[in-house]
N, C-alpha and C positions, 0 to 999 in steps of 0.2 A: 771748663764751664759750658763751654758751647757745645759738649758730648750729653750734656746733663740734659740741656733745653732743649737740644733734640730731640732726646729719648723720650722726656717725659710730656714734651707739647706734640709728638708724633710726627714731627715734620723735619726730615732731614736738609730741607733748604732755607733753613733759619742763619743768618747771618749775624755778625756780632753787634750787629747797631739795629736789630730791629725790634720792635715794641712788644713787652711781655703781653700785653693786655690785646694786640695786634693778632697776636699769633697762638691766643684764647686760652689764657692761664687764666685761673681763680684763684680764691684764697683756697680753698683744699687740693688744688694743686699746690699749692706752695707751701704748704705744710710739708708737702714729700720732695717739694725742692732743698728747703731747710734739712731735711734728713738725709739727702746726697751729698748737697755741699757738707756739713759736718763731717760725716763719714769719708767725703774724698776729701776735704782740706782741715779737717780738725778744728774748725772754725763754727762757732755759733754763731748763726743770725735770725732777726726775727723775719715773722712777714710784711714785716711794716718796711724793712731795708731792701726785701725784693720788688715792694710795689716802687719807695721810692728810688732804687736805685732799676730800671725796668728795659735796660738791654744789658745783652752779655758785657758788652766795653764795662757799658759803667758799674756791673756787679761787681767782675772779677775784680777791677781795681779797687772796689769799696772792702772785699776780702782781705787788698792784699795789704789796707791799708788798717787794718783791724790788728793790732800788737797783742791783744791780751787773746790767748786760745783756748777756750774751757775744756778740761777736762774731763771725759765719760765718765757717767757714773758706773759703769760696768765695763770690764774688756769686751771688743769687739766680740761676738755672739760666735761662736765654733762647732762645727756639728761633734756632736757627742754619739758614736754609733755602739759603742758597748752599752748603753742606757735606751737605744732607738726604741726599744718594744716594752719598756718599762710603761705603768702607767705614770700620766703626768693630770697636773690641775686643768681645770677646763678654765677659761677668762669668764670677765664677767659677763661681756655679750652673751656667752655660748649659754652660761647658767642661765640668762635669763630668757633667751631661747630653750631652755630647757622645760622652765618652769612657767612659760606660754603654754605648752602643750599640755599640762593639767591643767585641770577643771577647778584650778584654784582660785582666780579672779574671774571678774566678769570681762567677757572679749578673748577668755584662754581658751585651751582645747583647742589650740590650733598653731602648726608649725609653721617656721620662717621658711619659707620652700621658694625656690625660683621653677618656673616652665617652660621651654620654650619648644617651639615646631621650625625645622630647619627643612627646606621644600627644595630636591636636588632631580636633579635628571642624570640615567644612566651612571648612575650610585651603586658599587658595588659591594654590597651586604656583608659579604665572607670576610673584605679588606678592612672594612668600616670595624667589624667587629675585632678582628686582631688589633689592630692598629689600637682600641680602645681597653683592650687586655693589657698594650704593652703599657699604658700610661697608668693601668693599675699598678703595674708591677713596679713605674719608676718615682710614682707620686704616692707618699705616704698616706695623706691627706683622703686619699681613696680607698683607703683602707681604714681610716678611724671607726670605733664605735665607744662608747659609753656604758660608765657603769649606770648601775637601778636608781642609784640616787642623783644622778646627773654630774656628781662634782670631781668624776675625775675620767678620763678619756687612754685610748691608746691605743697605738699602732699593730692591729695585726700583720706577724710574719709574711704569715701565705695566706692566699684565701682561694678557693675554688675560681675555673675558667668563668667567666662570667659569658653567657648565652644572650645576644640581641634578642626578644620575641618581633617577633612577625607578622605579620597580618595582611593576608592578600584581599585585596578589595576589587568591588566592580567599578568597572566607570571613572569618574571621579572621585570615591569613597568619602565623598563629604559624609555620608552619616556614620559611616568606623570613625573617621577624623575624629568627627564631633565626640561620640560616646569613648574612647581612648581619652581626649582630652578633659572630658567629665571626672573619669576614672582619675586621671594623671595629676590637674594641676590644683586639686584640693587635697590632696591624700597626707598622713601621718605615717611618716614611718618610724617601726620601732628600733628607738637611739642605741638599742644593746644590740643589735643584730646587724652584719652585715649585708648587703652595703645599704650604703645611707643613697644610694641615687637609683634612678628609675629610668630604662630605655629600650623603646622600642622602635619598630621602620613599619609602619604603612606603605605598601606596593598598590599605586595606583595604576589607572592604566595608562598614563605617559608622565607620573612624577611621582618621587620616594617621599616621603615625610616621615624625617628624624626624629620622635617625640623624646626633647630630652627635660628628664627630672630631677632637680640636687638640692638636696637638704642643706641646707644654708648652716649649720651647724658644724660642718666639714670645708666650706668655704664661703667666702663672700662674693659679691658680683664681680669684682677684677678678677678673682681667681675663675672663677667659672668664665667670664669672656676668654681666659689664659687656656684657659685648661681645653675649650673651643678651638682655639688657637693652635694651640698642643696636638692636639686630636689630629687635625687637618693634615700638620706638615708631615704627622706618622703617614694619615691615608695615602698621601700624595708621593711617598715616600723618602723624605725627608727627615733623615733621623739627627738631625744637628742643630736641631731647636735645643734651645739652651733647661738644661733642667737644673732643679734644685740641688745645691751643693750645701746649702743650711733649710734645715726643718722647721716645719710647723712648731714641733716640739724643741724644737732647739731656740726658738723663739721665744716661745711659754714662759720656760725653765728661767732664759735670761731674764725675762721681763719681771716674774714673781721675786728674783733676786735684787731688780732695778729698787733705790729708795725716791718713793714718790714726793715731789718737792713739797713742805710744807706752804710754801707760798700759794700756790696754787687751790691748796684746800682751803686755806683763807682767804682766797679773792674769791669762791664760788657762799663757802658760809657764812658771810658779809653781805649775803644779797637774799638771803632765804626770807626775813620777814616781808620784804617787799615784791617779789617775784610772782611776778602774775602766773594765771593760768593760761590753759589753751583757750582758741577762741569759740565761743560758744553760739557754735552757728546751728540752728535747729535740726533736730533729729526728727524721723516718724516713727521711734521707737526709746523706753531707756536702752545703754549699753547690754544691763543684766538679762534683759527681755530678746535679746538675741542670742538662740540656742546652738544653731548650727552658721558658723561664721565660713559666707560665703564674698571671696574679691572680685571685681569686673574692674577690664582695665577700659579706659576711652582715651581715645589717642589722637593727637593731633598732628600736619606736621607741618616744619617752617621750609623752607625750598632754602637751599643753598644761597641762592643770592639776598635772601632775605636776611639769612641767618648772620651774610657778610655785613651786610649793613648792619644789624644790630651791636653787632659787632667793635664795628667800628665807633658807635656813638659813645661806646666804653672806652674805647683808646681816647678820645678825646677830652672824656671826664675824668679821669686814670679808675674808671670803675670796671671791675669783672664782668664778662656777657652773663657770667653764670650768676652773680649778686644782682643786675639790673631781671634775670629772670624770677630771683628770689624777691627782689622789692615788690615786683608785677603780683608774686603772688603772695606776697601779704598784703598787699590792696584788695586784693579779692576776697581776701579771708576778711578783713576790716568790713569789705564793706556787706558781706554777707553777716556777719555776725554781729556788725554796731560798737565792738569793742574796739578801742585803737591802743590797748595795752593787754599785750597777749604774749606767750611764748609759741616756737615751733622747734622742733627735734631733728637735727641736722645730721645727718651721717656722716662719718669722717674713716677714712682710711689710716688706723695706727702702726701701720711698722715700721715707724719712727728710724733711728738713728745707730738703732746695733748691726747692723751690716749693709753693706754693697748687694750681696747677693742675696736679699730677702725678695726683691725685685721680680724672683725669677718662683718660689716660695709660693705652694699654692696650700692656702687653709683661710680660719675666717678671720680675718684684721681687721673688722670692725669693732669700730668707736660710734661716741655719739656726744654732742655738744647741746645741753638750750638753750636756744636764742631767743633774748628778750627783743621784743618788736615795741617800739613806741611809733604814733603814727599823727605828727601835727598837722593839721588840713593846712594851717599855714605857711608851710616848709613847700617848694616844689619838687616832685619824682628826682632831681637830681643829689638836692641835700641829704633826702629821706633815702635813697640809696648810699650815699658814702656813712649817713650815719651807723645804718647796717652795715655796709660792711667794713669800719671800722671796729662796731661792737663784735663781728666775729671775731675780725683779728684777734681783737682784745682774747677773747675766748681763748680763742685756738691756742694763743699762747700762754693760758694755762687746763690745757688739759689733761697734763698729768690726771686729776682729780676729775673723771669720768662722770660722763654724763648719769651715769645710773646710780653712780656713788650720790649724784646732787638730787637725782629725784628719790630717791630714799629719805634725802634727809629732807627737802620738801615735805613728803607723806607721813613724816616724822610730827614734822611741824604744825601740821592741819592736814590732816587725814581726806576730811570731806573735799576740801578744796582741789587736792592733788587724786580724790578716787581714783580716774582716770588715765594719770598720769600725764602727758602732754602727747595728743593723738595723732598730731597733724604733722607728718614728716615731708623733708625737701631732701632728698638726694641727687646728686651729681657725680655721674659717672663719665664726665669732659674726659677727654686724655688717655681712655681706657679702650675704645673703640678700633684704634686705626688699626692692628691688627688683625683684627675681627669683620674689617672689608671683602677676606680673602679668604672665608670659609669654604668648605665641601660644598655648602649648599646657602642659602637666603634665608634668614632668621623671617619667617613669616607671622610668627605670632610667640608672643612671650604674655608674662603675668607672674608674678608674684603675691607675698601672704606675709603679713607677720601678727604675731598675738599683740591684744590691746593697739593696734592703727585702725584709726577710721580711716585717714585718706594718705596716701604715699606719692606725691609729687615724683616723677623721676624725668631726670631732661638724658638724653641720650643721640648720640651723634653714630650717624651711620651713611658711607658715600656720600660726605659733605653736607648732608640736611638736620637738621635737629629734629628728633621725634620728642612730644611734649605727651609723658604717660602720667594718667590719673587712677591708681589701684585703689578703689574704694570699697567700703564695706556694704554689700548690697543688705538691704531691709533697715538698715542704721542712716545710711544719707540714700534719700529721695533721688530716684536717675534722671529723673526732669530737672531737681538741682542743680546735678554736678556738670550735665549738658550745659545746662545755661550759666555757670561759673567757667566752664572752659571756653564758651565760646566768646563772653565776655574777655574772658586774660588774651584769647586769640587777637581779637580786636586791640586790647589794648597794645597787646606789642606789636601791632600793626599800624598802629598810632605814634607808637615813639620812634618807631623807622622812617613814616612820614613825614613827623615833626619831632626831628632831633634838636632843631635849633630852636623850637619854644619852650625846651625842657629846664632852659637857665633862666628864661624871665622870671623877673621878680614878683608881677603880679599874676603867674599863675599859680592857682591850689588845687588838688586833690578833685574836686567835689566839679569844681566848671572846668577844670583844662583836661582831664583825663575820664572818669567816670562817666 
């Protein structure tokens, strides 16, 4: 148990008696704690038994103390290598990634793409680029492409040496940077053709700049921090980074065979007539009236000691750093939009509970959950966070029946209401980073894109600080808006760091103790 908390809280000096909430688990961390313990102790538990059972001591015993041992619904998942180059199904994330990219809806004709700029000194180009070949060759996932209609994917054999391009610049090359990243971090590329990613080196005159591009359709953010991660230890030469011994597709295959629990569809279409929409915070535009969908990220960041303390105000209420960030910013969305019954689009990390070694497994295992936000001015920041993050829980533990499956049946239900679908996303990528302290070079700039999001929250932890990323849809929210919603959320959790202890009083609300 205490190999698990390690691995997944990134911190090898975790002791058996220290605080899960301490040492900065969330609930979607704990969904992939749930999928370890099963897998190494053939034990079900929810996440309601990790928050209340919340050090290693008192876990392991609450495991050992659990008599009944559910049974998988599928054998542990097995790499199948006589089938490796067959095609297979694409998931539903991926389809609907796919079907962004047409000009089908409004906010489409546009891919899910990640970009980042990695800023290295005395980088050397020739090793950079082998070392990126070799991980073509050992990672499947680098090699997908897609058929014409989207709905089925596969592993090419072989594919050609892939060539870094280059770019020698004067000076400081800020204006190549700039026009490369023009070029780079909006682009489409076509899902039948190999490859799905994009990568070039800018030669300044005393620093290299990595521009690297990956179609989110071939992986998700863990995987690309990994595959970062990957890259490195090849450069540095380090060939015993651990690679995938089960697939992408090996994944897939089991999962299409997995039977999706009925419970679960019925705890989601039990809530359909009543489920609010997103929150409707003013536009300078409708959605359809945006032709060419362009992201800008605004980024803020918290300093490590800050971060420690916020921290800590969750070990003490048994709430997540990562839910008291979420409460923060459905306050913002509240109070910008007037609505205090709204949903937001949670991203969730699915590779559940079919192997140990999926951990290691680069492709795209995104999920996605929505959470309904109710918001009582009467309630204080502390209540109004455990109530969310109790309703995740609740979620989380049925999401067999996927987010996209429920906004379907939403759009189903009142078409008008759901046009849009639920725009405003919170991602959390806690627990994904420590690896990724130790790159070839410094992630100087990143941004990401996905069809139909207006705004994509993302919290992100690097060298102990928490960076706070806002990808918004430029021409759809107003930039003097989103300045003044960030700098607001800044303040406020600058405010519950300062006043943790008036966050339990009874007579404070919403409206006079925080806003």
């Amino acid at each position: 148990m205490l190999k698990i908390w390690k691995r997944l809280l990134g911190n090898d000096n975790i002791t058996k008696k220290d605080n899960y909430f301490v040492c900065g688990g969330d609930s979607l961390l704990a969904v992939r704690m749930t999928a370890e313990i099963e897998a190494e102790f053939g034990v079900k538990v929810s996440i309601g038994i990790i928050f209340e059972n919340n050090t290693v001591e008192s876990l392991a015993k609450r495991i050992s103390s659990i008599k009944e041992k559910r049974k998988p619904n599928i054998e542990v998942v097995q790499h199948n290598e006589q089938e490796r180059f067959q095609e297979f199904l694409t998931t539903e994330m991926q389809y609907a990634y796919w079907i962004g990219r047409q000009n089908v809806y409004a906010l489409g004709n546009v891919s899910s793409y990640c970009y980042y700029e990695i800023v290295s000194k005395n980088l050397s180009i020739e090793r950079l680029e082998r070392a990126w070949n070799e991980l073509i060759i050992e990672n499947d996932a680098l090699r997908l492409v897609f058929s014409k209609d989207g709905k089925r994917q596969k592993v090419l054999e072989s594919v050609p040496y892939y060539n870094l391009k280059v770019y020698n610049t004067d000076l400081d090359g800020k204006e190549t940077v700039e026009s490369i990243r023009d070029d780079m971090s909006q682009q489409i590329m076509e899902a039948s053709q190999w490859p799905l990613f994009d990568i070039r080196v800018s030669i300044c005159q005393d620093k290299n700049i990595v521009h690297v591009g990956i179609d989110n359709l071939i992986m998700d953010a863990r995987s690309v921090l990994s595959i970062l991660y990957q890259w490195t230890q090849r450069y540095v030469g380090n060939n015993k980074s651990k690679l995938e011994s089960v697939s992408f597709r090996d994944y897939v295959c089991a999962m299409n065979e997995r039977n999706m629990l009925l419970k679960d569809q019925e705890y989601w279409e039990s809530r359909i007539s009543h489920f609010p929409a997103y929150p409707k915070i003013p536009t300078k535009k409708m959605p359809q009236e945006i032709t060419k969908q362009v992201f800008k990220r605004y980024t803020k960041e918290m300093t490590k000691h800050k971060w420690e303390l916020l921290k800590k105000i969750g070990e003490k209420q048994n709430i997540t750093a990562s839910n008291i960030l979420l409460t923060a910013y459905a306050l913002m969305l509240w109070e910008e939009s007037g609505s205090n019954h709204f949903a937001l689009n949670i991203t969730i990390d699915k590779r559940w509970n079919l192997s140990k070694e999926l951990r290691h497994t680069i492709g795209d295992f995104t999920g996605n959950i929505l959470l309904e936000i109710k918001i009582d001015e009467k309630k204080t920041f502390i209540e109004l966070a455990h109530e969310i993050q109790n309703q995740l829980m609740k979620d989380l533990e049925h999401s067999d029946f996927s987010g996209i499956k429920f906004q379907r049946e939403l759009s189903k239900y009142d078409g008008k209401k759901f046009r849009y679908g639920i725009p405003f996303v919170y991602t959390s990528t806690l627990g994904m980073e420590n690896e990724n302290d130790n790159l070839f070079g410094e992630i100087c700039y990143n941004i990401t894109q996905t069809p139909q999001v207006w705004l994509d929250y993302q919290i992100q932890e690097r060298q102990g600080a928490l960076y706070l990323n806002w990808d918004y849809l430029q021409g759809l929210l107003d930039e003097t808006q989103i300045e003044n919603m960030i700098y607001k959320y800044s303040n406020l959790l600058d405010w519950l760091i300062e006043n943790g202890d008036f966050l339990i009083s009874e007579d404070n609300n919403y409206q006079e103790g925080i806003l």
